[in-house]
N, C-alpha and C positions, 0 to 999 in steps of 0.2 A: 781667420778666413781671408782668402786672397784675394782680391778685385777681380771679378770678370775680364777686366781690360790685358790681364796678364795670359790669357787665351787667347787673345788675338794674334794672328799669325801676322809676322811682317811682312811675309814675300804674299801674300794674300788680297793685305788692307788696299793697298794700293788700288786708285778705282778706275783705270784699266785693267789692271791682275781680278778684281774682284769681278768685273763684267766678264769679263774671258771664261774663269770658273763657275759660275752662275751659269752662263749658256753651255758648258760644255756637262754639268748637273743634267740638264734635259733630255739630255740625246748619250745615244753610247759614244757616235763618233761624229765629227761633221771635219767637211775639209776649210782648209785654212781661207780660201777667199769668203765661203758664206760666214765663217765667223766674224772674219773680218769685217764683212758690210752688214750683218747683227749689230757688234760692240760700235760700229761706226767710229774705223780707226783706220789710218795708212797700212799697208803692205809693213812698212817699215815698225812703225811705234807693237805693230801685231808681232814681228818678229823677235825684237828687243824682247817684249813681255814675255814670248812666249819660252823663250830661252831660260828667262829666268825663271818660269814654273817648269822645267824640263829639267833644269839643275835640280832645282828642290824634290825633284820627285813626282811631283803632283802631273802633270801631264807626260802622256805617249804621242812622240810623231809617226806617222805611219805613213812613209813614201813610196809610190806606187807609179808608174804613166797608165794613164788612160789614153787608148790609140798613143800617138806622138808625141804626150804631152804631159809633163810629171806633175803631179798631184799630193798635196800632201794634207792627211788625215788626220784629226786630233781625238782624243780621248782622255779622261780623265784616268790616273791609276787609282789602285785600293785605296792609297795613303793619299792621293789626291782628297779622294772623297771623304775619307775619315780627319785631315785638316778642316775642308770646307763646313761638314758639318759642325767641327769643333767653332771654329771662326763663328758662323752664323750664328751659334748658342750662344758665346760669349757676346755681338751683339745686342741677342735680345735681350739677353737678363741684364745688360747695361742701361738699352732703352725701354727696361720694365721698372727702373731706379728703385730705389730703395724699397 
């Protein structure tokens, strides 16, 4: 049997990556500045992270202008959510120990 801990995703663990997908679980879609002052992160450290859940698959950006002013929307994808849950599982059965 394999250790739980080998479920854990790496592009995930990370605990800006991990607050990003957590809040983006709740909602279908939210735009990038209320995430951003949710996970209580820079413009920047949100953008860095968010690139790399956008390689991996796991998040959609969705660019849009409202009136003047561009916007841009986040969502989790399929495989987003089917890591996260995986990740979350392999947590708890780590912090259900033996």
């Amino acid at each position: 049997m394999l250790h739980p801990r080998k479920d854990l995703d790496a592009v995930i663990h990370m605990p800006v990556r991990f607050s990003i997908m957590a809040a983006l679980t709740a909602v279908d879609e939210v735009d990038f500045k209320t995430l951003a002052e949710t996970i209580e992160v820079s413009d920047s450290v949100m953008s860095k992270h968010l690139s790399a859940l956008t390689e991996a698959g796991y998040v959609t950006p969705r660019k849009m202008f409202v009136g003047k002013f561009p916007r841009t929307y986040l969502s989790l994808t399929a495989a987003g959510r089917k890591a996260w849950k995986r990740h979350v599982a392999a947590l708890r059965e780590i912090a259900g120990g033996l």
